[in-house]
C-alpha distance (Angstrom), angle and dihedral (degrees) to the residues before:
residue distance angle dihedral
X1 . . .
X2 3.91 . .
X3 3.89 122.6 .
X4 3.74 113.1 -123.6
X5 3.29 118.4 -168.7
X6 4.04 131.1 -148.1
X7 3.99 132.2 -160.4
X8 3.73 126.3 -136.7
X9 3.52 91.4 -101.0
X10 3.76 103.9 45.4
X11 3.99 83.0 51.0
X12 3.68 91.0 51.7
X13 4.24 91.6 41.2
X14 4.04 88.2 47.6
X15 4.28 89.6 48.4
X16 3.76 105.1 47.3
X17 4.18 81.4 49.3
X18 3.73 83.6 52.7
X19 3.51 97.7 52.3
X20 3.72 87.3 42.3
X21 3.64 88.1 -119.6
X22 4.01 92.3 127.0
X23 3.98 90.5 67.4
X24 3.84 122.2 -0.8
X25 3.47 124.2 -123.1
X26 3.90 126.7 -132.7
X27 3.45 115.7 -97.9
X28 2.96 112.1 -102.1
X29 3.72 93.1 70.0
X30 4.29 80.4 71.3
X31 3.61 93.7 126.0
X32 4.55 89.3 47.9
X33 3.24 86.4 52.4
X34 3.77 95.0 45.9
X35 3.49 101.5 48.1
X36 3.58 103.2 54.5
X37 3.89 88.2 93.3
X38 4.00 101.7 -24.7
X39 3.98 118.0 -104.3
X40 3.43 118.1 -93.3
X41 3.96 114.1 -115.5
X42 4.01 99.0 -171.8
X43 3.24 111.3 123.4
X44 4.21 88.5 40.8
X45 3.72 105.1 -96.8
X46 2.98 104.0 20.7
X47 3.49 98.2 119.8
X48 3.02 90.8 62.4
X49 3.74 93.1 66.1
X50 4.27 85.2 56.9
X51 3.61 92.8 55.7
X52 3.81 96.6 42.4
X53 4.17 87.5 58.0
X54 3.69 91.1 51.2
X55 3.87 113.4 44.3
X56 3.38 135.4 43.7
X57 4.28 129.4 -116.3
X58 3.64 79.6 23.4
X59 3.70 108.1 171.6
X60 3.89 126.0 154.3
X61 3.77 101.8 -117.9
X62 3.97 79.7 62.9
X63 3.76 96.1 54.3
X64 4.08 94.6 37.4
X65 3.86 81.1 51.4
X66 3.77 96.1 57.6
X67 3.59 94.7 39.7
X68 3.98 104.0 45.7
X69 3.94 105.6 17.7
X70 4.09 95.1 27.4
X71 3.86 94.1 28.6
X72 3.94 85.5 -164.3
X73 3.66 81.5 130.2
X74 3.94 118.1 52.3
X75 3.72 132.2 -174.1
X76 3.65 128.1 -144.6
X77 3.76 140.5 134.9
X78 4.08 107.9 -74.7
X79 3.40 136.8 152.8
X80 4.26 117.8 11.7
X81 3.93 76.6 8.0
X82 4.05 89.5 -86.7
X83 3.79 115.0 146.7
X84 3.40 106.6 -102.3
X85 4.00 136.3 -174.1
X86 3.71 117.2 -147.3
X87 3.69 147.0 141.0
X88 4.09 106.9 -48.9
X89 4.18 97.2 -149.9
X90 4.43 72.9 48.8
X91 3.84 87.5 66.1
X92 3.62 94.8 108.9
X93 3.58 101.2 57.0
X94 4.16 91.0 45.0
X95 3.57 102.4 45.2
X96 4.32 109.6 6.8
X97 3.89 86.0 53.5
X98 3.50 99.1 60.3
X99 3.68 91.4 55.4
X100 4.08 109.3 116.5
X101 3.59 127.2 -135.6
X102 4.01 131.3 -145.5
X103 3.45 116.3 -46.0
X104 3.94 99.0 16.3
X105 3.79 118.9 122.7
X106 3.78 108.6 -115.7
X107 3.75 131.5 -96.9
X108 3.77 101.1 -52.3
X109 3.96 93.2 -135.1
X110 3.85 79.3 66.0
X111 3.80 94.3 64.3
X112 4.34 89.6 90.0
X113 4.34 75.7 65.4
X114 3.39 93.7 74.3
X115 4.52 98.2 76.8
X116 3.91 79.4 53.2
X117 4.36 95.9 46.9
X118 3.67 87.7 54.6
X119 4.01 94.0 43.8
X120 3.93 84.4 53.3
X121 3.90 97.4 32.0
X122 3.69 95.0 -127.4
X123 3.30 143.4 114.1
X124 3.90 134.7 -119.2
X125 4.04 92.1 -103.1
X126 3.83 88.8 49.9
X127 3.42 99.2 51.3
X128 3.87 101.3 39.7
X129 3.84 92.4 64.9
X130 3.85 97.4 63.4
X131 3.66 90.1 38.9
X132 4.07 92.8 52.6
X133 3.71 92.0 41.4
X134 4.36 89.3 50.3
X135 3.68 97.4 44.6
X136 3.99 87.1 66.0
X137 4.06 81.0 82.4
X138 3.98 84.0 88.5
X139 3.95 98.6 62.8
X140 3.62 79.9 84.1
X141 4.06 109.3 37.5
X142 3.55 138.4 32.2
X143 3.85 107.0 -132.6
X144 3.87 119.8 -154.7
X145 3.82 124.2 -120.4
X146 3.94 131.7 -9.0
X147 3.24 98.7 -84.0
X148 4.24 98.9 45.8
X149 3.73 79.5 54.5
X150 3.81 93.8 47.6
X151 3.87 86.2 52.9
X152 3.36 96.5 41.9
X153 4.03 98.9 56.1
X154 3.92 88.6 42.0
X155 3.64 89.3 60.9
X156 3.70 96.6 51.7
X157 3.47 93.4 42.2
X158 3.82 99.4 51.7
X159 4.01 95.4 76.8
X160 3.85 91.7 48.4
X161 3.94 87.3 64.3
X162 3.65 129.1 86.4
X163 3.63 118.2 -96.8
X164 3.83 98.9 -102.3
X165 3.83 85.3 46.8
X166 4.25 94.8 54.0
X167 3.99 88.2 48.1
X168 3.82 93.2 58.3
X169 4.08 90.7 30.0
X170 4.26 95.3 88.7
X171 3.75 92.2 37.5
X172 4.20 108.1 127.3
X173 3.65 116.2 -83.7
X174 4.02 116.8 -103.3
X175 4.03 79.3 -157.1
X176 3.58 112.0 62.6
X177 3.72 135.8 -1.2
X178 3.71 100.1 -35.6
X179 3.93 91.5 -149.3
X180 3.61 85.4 59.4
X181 4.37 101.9 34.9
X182 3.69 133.4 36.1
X183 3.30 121.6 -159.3
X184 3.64 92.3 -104.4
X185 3.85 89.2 62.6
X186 3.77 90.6 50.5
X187 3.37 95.4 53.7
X188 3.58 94.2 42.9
X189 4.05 84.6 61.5
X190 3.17 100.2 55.4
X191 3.24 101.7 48.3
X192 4.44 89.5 48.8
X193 3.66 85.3 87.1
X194 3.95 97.8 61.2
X195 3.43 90.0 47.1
X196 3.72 91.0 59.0
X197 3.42 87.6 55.0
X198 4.28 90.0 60.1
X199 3.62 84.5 47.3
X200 4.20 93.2 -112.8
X201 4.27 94.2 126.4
X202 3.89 136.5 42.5
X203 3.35 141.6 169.9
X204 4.10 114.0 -105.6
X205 4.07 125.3 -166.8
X206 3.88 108.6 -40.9
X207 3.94 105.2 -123.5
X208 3.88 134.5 -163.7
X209 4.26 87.9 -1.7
X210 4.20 80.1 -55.4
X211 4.07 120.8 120.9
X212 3.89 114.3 -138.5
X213 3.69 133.3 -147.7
X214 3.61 130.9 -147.6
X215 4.18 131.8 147.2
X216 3.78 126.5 -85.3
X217 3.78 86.5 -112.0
X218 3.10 91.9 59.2
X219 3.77 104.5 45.7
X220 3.84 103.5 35.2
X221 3.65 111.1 11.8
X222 3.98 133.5 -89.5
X223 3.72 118.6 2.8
X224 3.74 120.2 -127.4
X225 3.55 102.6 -71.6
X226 3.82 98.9 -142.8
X227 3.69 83.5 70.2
X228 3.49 102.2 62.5
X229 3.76 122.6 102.7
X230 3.89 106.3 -137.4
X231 4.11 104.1 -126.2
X232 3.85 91.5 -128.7
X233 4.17 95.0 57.4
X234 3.26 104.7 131.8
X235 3.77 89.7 -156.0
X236 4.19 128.0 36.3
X237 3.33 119.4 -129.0
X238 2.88 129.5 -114.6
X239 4.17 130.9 -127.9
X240 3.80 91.5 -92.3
X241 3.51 101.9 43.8
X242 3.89 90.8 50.7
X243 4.30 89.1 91.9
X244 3.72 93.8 66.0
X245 3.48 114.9 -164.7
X246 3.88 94.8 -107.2
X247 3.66 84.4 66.0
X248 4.03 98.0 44.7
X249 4.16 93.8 105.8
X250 3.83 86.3 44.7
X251 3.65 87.5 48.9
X252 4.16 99.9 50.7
X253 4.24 88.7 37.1
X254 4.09 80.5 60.8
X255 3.77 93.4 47.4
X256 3.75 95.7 52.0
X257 3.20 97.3 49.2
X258 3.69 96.2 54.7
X259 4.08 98.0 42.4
X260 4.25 84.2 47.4
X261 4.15 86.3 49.1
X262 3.27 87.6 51.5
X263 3.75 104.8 43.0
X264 3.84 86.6 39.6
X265 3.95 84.2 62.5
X266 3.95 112.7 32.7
X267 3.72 102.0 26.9
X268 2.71 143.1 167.4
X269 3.50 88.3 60.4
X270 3.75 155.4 126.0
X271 3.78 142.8 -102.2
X272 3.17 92.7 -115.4
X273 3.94 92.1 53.1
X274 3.72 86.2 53.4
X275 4.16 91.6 51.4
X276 3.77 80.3 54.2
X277 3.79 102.2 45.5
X278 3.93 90.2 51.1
X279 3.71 99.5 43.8
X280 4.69 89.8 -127.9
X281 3.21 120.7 128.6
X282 4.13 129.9 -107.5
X283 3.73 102.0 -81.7
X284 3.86 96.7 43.0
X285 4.05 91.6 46.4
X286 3.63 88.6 49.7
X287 3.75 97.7 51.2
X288 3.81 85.4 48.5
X289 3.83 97.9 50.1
X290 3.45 98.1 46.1
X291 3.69 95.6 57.9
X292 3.88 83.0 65.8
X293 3.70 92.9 43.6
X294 3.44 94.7 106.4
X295 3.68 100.8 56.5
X296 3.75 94.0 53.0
X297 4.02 136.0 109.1
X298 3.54 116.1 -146.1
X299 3.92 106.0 -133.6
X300 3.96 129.2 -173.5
X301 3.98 116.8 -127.1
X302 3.60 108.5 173.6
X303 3.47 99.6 -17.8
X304 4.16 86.1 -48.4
X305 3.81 127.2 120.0
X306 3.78 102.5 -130.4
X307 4.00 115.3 164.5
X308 3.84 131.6 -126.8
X309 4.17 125.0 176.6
X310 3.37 115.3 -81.3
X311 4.35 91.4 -120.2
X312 3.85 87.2 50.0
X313 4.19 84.9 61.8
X314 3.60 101.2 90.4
X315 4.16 95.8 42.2
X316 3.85 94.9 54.2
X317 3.67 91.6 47.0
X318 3.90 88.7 52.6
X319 3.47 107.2 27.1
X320 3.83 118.3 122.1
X321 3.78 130.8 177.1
X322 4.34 120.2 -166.5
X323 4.06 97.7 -99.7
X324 3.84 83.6 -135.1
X325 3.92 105.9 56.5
X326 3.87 122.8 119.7
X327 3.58 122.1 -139.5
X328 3.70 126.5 175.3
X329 3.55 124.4 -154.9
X330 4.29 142.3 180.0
X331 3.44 124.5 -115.2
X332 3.81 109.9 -83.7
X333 3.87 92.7 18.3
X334 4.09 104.9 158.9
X335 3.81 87.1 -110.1
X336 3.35 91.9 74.6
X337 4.01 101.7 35.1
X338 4.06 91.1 94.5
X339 3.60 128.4 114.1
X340 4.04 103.7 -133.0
X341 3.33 91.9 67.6
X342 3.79 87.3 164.0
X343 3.88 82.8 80.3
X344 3.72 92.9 75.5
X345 3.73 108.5 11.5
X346 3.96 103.0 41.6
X347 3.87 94.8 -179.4
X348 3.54 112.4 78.3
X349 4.10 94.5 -159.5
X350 3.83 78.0 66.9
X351 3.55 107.7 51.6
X352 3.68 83.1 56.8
X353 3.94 86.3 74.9
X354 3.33 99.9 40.5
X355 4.26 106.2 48.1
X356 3.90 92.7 39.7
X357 3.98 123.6 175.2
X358 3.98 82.9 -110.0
X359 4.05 133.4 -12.2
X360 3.68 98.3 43.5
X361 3.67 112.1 -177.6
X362 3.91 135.1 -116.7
X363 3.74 102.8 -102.1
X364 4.25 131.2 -134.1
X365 4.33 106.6 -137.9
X366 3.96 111.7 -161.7
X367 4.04 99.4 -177.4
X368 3.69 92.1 -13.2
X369 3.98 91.3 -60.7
X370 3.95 122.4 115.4
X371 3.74 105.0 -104.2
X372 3.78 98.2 158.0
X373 3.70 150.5 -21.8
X374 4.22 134.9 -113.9
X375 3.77 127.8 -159.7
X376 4.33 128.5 -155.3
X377 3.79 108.5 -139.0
X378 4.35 106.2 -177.4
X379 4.17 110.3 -158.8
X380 3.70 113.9 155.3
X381 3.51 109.6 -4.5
X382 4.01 94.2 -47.9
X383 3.53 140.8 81.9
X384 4.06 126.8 -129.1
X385 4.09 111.8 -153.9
X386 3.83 114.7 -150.1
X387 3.93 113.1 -162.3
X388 3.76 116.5 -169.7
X389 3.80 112.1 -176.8
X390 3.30 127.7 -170.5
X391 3.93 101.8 -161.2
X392 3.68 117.5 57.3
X393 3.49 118.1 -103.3
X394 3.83 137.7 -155.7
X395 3.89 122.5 -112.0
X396 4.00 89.1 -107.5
X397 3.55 89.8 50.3
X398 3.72 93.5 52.3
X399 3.78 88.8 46.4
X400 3.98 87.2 56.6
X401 3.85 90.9 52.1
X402 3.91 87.5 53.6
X403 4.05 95.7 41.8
X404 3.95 83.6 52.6
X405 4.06 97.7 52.7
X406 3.60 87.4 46.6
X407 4.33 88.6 58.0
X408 4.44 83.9 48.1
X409 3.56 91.8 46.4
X410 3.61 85.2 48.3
X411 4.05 95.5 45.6
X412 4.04 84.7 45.3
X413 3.35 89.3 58.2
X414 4.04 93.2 -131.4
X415 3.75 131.8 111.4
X416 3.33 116.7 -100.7
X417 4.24 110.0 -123.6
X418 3.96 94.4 -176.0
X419 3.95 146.3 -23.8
X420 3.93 110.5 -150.7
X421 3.51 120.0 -170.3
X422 3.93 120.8 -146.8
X423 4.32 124.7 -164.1
């Protein structure tokens, strides 16, 4: 197969049109634009933010309608364990997928698990059973805030352990505040995001600035049956006999989807971009990306062979964006959720202030490259937006920053006190 090869700026031209960030799209192609890699929804709202830069009459009654009245959008903990709203008929390929077979490491946002395994003396497939089978008390309830539901799910699993195990279960956390944690809680939360992943726990309607938890049952209808532990087993499974065979088609179908979403979005890129993206160790990434193998391009990028689907070809090699257009975008918008980050932020000095450890800024797009960033400050029932931009812009430009806070201020439903603009 030939070797294409792609530019910076043709990859950045062909990923804002992916992300449908060259020309919105009405809403009610939400749940397109959602599932072409989910939208982020950590810090809360923020996904909000993602969906308001890509569709038009955006407003968020519309959004809260399709994702707690319509529930065509759902949100759960996905990929790198971040909560994430997407598609809900998409559920297989952003929570099934991530599901790893025999002999692949677990999740690796589990690893902090392994000071609590040792305090127990058990392993991950030992404990994961019990926690699956008590987490079922939500089909029935909605439970209040992360840590109510980490409580909550401790409680019910505590009985299902062995004796030794229940002694040590209530002993204070060595993770948080021990008055406030035991180590049965802790373990509990690490463990919520696998059982995302076998479709057992979603996030309901946030209330009074407070998440809530209930089961995918409960929320959207029957769970994927292959899941389910029958009552009468005399034996729990454990983590890698969870894919039964039955499901093995159902299983694959999931993992394509979520490599070609992925691909689809980033690419060009690697398979060890991918293992980063979705937060799964080596083995399990590999398994996933070579399934896909066969549909992929090889394309150079700096003298690199990164990958890209073979239907995407034609659109990166002719994609173009206008070198001059201003896009603005929230912290943790997909956009910016790549790995090359080189591609739109060439200085390295300042990447560092735009993918911090926490706080990341809202970032300012001219021609899909990183030109500046904007902060939200809320005093008094109205927000002040700082820009800081660190290429020089014209009067009109400046005027289109300001015409474009005034539409967020609008969407936020909160007067705007002031926009300053910093060089």
């Amino acid at each position: 197969m030939a070797v294409i090869s792609a530019a910076p700026e043709q990859i950045r031209a062909f990923r804002l049109q992916v992300h449908n960030l060259e020309q919105k799209l009405p809403f009610s192609a939400l749940t397109q634009a959602a599932g072409i890699c989910g939208f982020q929804n950590s810090p809360p709202d923020s996904w909000e933010t993602a969906a308001f830069c890509r569709l038009t009459d955006c407003t968020r009654s519309r959004l809260h309608e399709a994702l707690y009245a319509e529930k065509s959008l759902l949100q759960a903990w996905s990929y790198r364990g971040v909560p994430l709203i997407f598609p809900t008929k998409e559920s297989d390929a952003f929570l099934t997928s991530l599901i790893p077979l025999a002999g692949e490491t677990p999740w690796t946002y589990t690893l902090g698990l392994s000071g609590a395994l040792s305090f127990f003396d058990m392993s991950f497939d030992e404990l994961l059973p019990p926690v699956c089978e008590a987490i079922r008390c939500l089909e029935h309830t909605l439970v209040h805030s992360k840590e109510t539901l980490d409580r909550t799910v401790a409680e019910q699993v505590r009985p299902l352990l062995p004796s030794k195990q229940q002694a040590l279960w209530d002993a204070p956390s060595i993770y948080g505040d021990p008055a406030r944690q035991t180590m049965g809680q802790a373990a509990v939360s690490f463990l919520l995001r696998p059982c995302s992943h076998l479709s057992l726990v979603v996030f309901g309607e946030r209330q009074k600035n407070s998440p809530t938890f209930t089961s995918y049952r409960g929320w959207v209808g029957p769970e994927a049956d292959f899941l389910s532990t029958p009552h009468d087993s005399p034996k729990k499974p454990g983590l890698a006999e969870y894919p039964l065979k039955a499901a093995s088609d159902r299983l694959q179908e999931a993992g394509l989807a979520l490599v070609k979403k992925f691909v689809h979005a980033f690419g060009p890129a690697s398979c060890g971009d991918f293992a980063k993206w979705a937060g799964c160790p080596a083995r399990q990434a590999k398994r996933l990306w070579n399934m896909v193998a066969g549909e992929f391009q090889p394309v150079t990028v700096d003298g690199k062979t990164r990958y890209l689907l073979k239907e995407d070809t034609d659109r990166l090699l002719h994609a173009q964006t206008d070198p001059a257009r201003l896009c603005l975008l929230g912290a943790h918008d997909p956009y910016l959720d790549l790995r090359d980050r080189a591609v739109i932020l060439p200085e390295t000095g300042r990447q560092r202030l735009v993918w911090k450890t926490v706080a990341n800024p809202h970032v300012i797009l001219r021609g899909g490259l990183v030109v500046g960033i904007w902060t939200v400050r809320t005093q008094n029932a109205k927000i002040r937006i700082d820009m800081t931009l660190w290429d020089a812009l014209s009067a009109s430009e400046q005027a289109i920053l300001r015409k474009w806070a005034e539409r967020y201020a609008g969407f936020r439903e909160i007067a705007l006190q002031s926009v300053e603009i910093h060089s």
